[in-house]
C-alpha positions in Angstrom: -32.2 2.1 17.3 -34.0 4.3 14.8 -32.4 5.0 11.9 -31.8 8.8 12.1 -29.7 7.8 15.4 -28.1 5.1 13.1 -27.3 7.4 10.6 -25.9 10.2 13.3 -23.2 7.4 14.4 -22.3 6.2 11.3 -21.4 10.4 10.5 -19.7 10.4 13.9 -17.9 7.5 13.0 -16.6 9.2 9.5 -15.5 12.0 10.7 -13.5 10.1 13.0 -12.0 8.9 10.6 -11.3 11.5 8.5 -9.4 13.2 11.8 -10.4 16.3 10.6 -9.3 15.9 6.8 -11.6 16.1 3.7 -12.7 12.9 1.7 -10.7 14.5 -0.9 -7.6 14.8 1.1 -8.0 11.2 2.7 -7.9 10.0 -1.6 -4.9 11.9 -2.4 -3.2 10.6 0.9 -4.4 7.1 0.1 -3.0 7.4 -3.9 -0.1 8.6 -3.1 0.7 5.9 -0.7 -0.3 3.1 -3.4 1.9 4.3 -5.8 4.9 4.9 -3.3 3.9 0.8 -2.2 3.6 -0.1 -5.9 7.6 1.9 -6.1 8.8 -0.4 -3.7 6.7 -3.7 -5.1 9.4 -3.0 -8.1 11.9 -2.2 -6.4 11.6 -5.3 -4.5 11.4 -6.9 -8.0 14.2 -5.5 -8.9 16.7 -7.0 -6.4 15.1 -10.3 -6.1 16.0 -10.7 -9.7 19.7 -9.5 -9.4 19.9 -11.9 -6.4 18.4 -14.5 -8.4 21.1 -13.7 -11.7 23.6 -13.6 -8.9 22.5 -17.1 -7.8 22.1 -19.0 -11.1 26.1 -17.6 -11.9 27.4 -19.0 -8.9 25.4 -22.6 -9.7 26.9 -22.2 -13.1 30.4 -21.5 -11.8 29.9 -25.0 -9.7 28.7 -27.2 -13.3 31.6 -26.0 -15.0 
C-alpha cells in the first residue's frame, strides 16, 4: 500500500475518532474526565478509610 494511501486511512481513521470534534475539544473532554476519575479515586479513599477506622473500633471494642 503506498504510503499516501496509508497516510489517507490513517486521517480517515482520526477523524473517526474525533466524531466530528476538534483535537482540542477531544483534550478538554479527556481532562476533565481525569480529574472527575481522580475526584472519585479520593473519594473512594475517603470511605475506605472511615470503613477501615470503623473496623479497627469495633476490634478494639472485642480486646477490651
Amino acid at each position: 500500500m503506498p504510503e499516501n494511501d496509508l497516510n489517507a486511512e490513517a486521517d480517515r481513521m482520526l477523524e473517526a475518532a474525533l466524531g466530528g470534534r476538534s483535537l482540542h475539544q477531544v483534550l478538554i473532554e479527556n481532562s476533565q474526565a481525569e480529574t472527575a476519575d481522580v475526584a472519585g479515586r479520593a473519594a473512594a479513599i475517603a470511605k475506605n478509610r472511615e470503613r477501615a477506622l470503623r473496623l479497627l473500633a469495633e476490634i478494639e471494642k472485642t480486646l477490651d
